[in-house]
Wavefront OBJ file of the C-alpha trace (Angstrom):
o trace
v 143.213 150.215 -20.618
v 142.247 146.546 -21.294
v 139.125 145.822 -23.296
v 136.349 144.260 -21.695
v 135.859 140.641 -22.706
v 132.043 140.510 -23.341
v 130.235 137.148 -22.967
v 128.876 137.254 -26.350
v 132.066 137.041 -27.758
v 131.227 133.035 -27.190
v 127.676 132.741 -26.351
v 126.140 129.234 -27.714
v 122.982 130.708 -28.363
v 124.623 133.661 -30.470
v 126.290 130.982 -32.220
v 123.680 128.753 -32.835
v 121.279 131.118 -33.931
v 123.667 132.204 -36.393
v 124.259 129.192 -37.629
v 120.287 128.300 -37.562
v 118.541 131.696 -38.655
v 114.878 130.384 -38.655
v 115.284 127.621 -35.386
v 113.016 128.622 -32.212
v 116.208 129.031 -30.164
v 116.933 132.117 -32.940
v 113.620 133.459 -32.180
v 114.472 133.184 -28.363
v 117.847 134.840 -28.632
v 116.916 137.462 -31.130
v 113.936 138.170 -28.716
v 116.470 138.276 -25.945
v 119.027 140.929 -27.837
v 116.121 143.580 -27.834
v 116.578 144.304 -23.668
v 120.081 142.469 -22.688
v 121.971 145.210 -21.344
v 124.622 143.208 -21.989
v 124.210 142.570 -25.428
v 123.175 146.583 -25.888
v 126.929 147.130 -24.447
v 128.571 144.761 -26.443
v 127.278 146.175 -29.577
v 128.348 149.923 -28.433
v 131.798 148.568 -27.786
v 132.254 146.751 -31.444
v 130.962 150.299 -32.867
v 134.198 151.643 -30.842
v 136.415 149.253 -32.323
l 1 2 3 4 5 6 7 8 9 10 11 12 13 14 15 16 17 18 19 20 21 22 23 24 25 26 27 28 29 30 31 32 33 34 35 36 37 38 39 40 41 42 43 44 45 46 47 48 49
């Protein structure tokens, strides 16, 4: 079966925060990783992997 492409693989603000640990957007995403479903999904599939 073909994986699932998740979208934050490439998300900007992933990528961004990453590159800018302490920027307000950080804060935002970070904030936003602790109810995505989503991002909750994507992690459990990299723990597959």
């Amino acid at each position: 079966m073909a994986e699932k492409k998740h979208m934050c693989d490439s998300c900007p603000l992933r990528r961004y925060s990453e590159r800018h640990p302490g920027s307000i957007i950080s804060k935002i995403w970070h904030w936003h990783t602790g109810w995505c479903p989503g991002w909750k999904a994507y992690q459990k599939s990299l723990a597959e992997r």
